[in-house]
C-alpha positions as CSV (number, residue, x, y, z in Angstrom):
1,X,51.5,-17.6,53.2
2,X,47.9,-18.8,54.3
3,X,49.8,-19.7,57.5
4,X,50.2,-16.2,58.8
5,X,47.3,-15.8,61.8
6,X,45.2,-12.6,62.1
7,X,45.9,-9.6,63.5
8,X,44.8,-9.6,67.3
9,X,42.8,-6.3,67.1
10,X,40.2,-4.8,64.6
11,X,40.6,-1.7,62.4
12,X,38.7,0.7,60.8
13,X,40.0,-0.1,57.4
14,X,38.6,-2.6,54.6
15,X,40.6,-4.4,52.7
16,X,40.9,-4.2,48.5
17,X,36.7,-5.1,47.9
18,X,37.2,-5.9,44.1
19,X,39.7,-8.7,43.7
20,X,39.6,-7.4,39.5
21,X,40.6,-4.0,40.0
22,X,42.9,-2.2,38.3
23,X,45.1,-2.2,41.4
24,X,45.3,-5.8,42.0
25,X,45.2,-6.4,37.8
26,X,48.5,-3.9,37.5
27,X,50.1,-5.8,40.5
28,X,49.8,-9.3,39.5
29,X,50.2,-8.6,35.6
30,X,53.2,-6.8,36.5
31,X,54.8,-9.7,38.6
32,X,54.1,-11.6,35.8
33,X,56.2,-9.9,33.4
34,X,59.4,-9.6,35.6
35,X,59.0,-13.4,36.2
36,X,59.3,-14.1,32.6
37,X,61.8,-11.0,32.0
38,X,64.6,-11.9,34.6
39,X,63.7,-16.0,33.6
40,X,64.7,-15.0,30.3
41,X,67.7,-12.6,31.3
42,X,68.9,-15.8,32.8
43,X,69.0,-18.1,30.1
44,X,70.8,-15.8,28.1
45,X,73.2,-15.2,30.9
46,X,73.7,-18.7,31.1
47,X,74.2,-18.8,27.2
48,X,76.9,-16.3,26.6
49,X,79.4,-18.3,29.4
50,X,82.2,-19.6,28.0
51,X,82.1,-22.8,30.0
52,X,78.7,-23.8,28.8
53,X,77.7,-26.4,26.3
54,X,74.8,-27.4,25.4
55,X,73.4,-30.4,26.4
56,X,72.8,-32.3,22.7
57,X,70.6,-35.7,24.2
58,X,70.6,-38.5,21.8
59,X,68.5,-42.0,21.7
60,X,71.2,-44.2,22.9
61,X,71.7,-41.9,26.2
62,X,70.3,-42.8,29.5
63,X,69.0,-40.8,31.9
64,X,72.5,-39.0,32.2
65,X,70.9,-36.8,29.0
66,X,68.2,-35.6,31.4
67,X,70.5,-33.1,33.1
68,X,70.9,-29.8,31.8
69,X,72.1,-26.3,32.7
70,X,69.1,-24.5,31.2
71,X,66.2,-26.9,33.8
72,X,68.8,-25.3,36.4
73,X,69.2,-22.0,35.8
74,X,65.4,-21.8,35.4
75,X,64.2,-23.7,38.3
76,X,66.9,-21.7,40.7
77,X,65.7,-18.5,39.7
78,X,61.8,-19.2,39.7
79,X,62.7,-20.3,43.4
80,X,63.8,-17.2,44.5
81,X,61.3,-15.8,42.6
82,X,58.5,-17.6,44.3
83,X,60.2,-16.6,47.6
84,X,60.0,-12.9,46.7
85,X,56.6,-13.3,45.4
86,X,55.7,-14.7,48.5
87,X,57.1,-11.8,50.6
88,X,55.6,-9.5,48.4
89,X,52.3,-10.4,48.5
90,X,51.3,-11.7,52.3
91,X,49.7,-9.0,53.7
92,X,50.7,-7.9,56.7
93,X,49.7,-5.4,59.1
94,X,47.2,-3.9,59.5
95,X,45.3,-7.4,58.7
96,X,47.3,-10.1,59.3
97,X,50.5,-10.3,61.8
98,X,54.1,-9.9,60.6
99,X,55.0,-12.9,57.9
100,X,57.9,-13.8,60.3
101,X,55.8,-15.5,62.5
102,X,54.5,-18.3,59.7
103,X,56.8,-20.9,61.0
104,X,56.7,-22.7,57.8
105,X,57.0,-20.0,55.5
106,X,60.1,-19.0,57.7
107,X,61.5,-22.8,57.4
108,X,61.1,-23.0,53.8
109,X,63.0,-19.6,53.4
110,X,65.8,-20.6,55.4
111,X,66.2,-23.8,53.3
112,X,66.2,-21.9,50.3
């Protein structure tokens, strides 16, 4: 996101002055509870498949006991999570340019 270059011209506008306003507070207080609500609707998605066991490690295992469906399911999501989250919150015009020209944030969108 820090990536994206500056607009080419000025304008009239100021950008959000208090960084602890209740705009900014609501925002990012907000995003915070969807990212736990839909990490949470995942697990339990993931716990009422028929196909799924869970993963019961014991001391004798190696590292085989280290892989488990619920790391997954939680790291996949919070990925596309930080991906929206990313999208979400780059400002673009009138301040910045369009986020499609952040060559890296592009690449690492198109590997996700």
């Amino acid at each position: 996101m820090g990536y994206t270059e500056p607009s080419k011209e000025l304008v009239p506008q100021k950008p959000l002055g208090n960084l602890l306003g209740a705009a900014n507070m609501f925002s990012i207080l907000s995003q915070i509870f969807l990212v736990i609500l839909f990490q949470v609707i995942a697990y339990f998605f993931l716990l009422q498949q028929l196909w799924f066991e869970p993963n019961q490690p014991s001391k004798d295992q190696g590292p085989e006991s280290l892989v488990c469906w619920e790391a997954t399911i939680i790291f996949y999501v919070s990925s596309f999570q930080y991906l929206i989250l990313c999208i979400t919150y780059s400002p673009g015009k009138p301040f910045r340019k369009p986020l499609i020209t952040n060559g890296a944030s592009e690449k690492s969108r198109f590997c996700f």
